[in-house]
C-alpha positions in Angstrom: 0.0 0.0 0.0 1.3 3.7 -0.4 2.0 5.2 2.1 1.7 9.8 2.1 3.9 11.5 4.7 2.3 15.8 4.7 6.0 16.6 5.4 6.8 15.5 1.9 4.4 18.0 1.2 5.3 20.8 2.6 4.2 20.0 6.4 6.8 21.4 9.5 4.8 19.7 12.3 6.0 22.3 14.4 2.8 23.4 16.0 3.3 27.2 15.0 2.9 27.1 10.3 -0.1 25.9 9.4 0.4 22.4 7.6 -3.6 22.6 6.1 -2.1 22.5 2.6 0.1 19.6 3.4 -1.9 17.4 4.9 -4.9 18.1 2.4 -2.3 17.3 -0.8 -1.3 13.9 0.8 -4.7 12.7 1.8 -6.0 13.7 -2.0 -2.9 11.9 -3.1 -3.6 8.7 -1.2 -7.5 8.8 -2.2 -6.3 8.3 -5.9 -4.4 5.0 -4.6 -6.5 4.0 -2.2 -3.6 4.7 0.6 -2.5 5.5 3.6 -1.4 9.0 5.3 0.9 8.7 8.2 1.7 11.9 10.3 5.1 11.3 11.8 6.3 12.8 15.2 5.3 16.6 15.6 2.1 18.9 16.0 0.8 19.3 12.9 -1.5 22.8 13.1 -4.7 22.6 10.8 -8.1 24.3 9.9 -10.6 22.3 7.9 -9.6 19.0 6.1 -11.1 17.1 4.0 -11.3 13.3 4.0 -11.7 11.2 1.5 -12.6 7.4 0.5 -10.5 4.5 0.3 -7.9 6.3 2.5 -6.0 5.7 6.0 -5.6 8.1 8.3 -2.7 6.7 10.5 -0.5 8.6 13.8 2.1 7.8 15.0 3.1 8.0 18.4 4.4 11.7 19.4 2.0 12.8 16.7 -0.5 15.6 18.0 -3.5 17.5 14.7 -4.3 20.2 16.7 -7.3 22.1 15.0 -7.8 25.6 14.8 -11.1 27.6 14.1 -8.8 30.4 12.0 -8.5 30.1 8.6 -5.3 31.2 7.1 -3.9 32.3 3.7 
């Protein structure tokens, strides 16, 4: 199975930049391989996302989505 890592797509996981974008581009890579997305260690700040079918959402250990009500540009 393939496997999306957000960092690969632009994610920090620092808790401070928004990694939306990121996350969003690997989960509607994986939905077009039916595949997984695996957030590594970090806190991965987000608004809205959008999941999709046929996907895995997967987190590892030390992993933290922390969701925010602000949107961003």
């Amino acid at each position: 199975m393939d496997e999306f890592n957000p960092r690969s797509y632009g994610a920090t996981g620092n808790g401070i930049t928004y990694d939306t974008n990121a996350i969003q581009a690997a989960i509607d890579a994986a939905a077009l391989v039916k595949g997984t997305v695996t957030l590594t260690a970090g806190t991965y700040l987000t608004s809205s996302l959008f999941l999709k079918s046929n996907i895995t959402f997967h987190m590892e250990e030390g992993s933290t989505l922390l969701g925010t009500t602000e949107e961003f540009m």
